[in-house]
N, C-alpha and C positions, 0 to 999 in steps of 0.2 A: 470641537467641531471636526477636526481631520479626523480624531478617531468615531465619530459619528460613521462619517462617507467611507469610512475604511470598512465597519461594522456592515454597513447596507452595499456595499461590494462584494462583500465574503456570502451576505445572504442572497442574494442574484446570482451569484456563482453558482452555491448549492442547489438553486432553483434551478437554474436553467441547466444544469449537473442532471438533476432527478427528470426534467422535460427530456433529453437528449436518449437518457440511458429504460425509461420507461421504469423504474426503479426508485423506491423510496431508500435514500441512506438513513440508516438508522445507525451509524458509528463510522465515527472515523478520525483518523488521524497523521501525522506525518512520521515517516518512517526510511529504510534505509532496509532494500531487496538486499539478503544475502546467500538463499540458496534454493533448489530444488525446481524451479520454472527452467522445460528444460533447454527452452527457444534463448530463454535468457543465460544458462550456463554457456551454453554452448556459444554464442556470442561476447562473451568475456563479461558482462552486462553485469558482475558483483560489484556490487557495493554505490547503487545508484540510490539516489532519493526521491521518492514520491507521496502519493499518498495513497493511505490505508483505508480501504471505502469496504464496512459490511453494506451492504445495499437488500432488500427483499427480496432481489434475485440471486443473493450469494457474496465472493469476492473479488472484488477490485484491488489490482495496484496501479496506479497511473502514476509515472514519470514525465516531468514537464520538461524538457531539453532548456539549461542553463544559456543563455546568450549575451555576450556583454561586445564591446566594440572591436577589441581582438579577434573574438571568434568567428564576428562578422566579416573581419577584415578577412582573415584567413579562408574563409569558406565563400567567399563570392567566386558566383560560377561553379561552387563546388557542389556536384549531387550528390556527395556523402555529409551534406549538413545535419545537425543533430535534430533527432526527430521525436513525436513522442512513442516511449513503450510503454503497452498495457498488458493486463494480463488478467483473464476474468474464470472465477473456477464458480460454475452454478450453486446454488446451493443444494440441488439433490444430490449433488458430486461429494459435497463432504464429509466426509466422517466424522473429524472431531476438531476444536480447535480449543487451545488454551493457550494463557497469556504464562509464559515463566520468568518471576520476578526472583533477584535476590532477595532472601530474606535473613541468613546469616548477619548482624548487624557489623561485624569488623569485614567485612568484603566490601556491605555497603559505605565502610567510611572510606576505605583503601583501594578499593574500585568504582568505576563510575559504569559498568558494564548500563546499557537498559533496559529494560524487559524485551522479553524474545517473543514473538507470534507463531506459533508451530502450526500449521494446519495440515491436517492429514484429510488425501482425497483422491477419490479414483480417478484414472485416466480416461480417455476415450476409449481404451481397451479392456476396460476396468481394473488397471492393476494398480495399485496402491502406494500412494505418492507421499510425499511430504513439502511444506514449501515452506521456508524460514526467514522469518524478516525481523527485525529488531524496530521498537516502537517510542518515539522521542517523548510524545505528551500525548494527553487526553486518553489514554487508551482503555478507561472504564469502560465496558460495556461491550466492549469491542468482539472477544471472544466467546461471549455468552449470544452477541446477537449472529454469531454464524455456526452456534451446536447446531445439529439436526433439530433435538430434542423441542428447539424452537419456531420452529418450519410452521 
């Protein structure tokens, strides 16, 4: 039964995700920003967790800001409370994207690294970007629904 109500929560979510953004997701999954957004470097913002959204309009990262009773405690009245970060690259903007997995099988046993999300995409200037996030699960399909080649 909970996992029922759990099930029909995740799918409302998604819905009312795809109503909000005007955008059908076609992949995604949860993940961990580690480089090249440069609003996010520049703000110290490595190594946050969100989610990895291909959408029909391109890429998503959305970050949900963590809150638990200390952080409450700490931040009341405070206007530097945690907030959400996103970050959305069009899909006419990208170039290329691909999933890089280990595939050596003694790294896989002696490492636990996860697959990396590489996307390469031009800027507002059009120069030529990269953005690199690392990908916990589900991340089939992920890299193939934001090639161009798919547009």
């Amino acid at each position: 039964m909970l996992v029922k109500r759990n099930q029909k929560d995740a799918e409302d979510f998604w819905r009312e995700y795809e109503e909000q953004t005007g955008e059908k997701v076609l992949a995604r999954s949860l993940g961990r920003y580690v480089s090249g957004w440069e609003e996010f470097d520049s703000q110290g913002w490595n190594s946050i967790w969100g989610l990895i959204i291909a959408t029909s309009g391109g890429f998503r990262f959305h970050h949900f800001p963590q809150s638990n009773w200390l952080n409450a405690l700490s931040n009341l009245g405070n206007s530097n409370a945690p907030k959400e970060k996103t970050f959305f690259i069009p899909k006419e903007k990208i170039i290329s994207a691909k999933l890089i997995e280990e595939t050596t099988w003694w790294k896989k046993i002696f490492g636990s690294a996860p697959p990396q999300l590489l996307i390469d995409y031009r800027d507002g200037t059009e120069n030529t970007k990269q953005v690199l996030l690392e990908v916990e699960f589900k991340h089939e399909n992920l890299a193939e629904s934001l090639c161009p080649e798919n547009k």
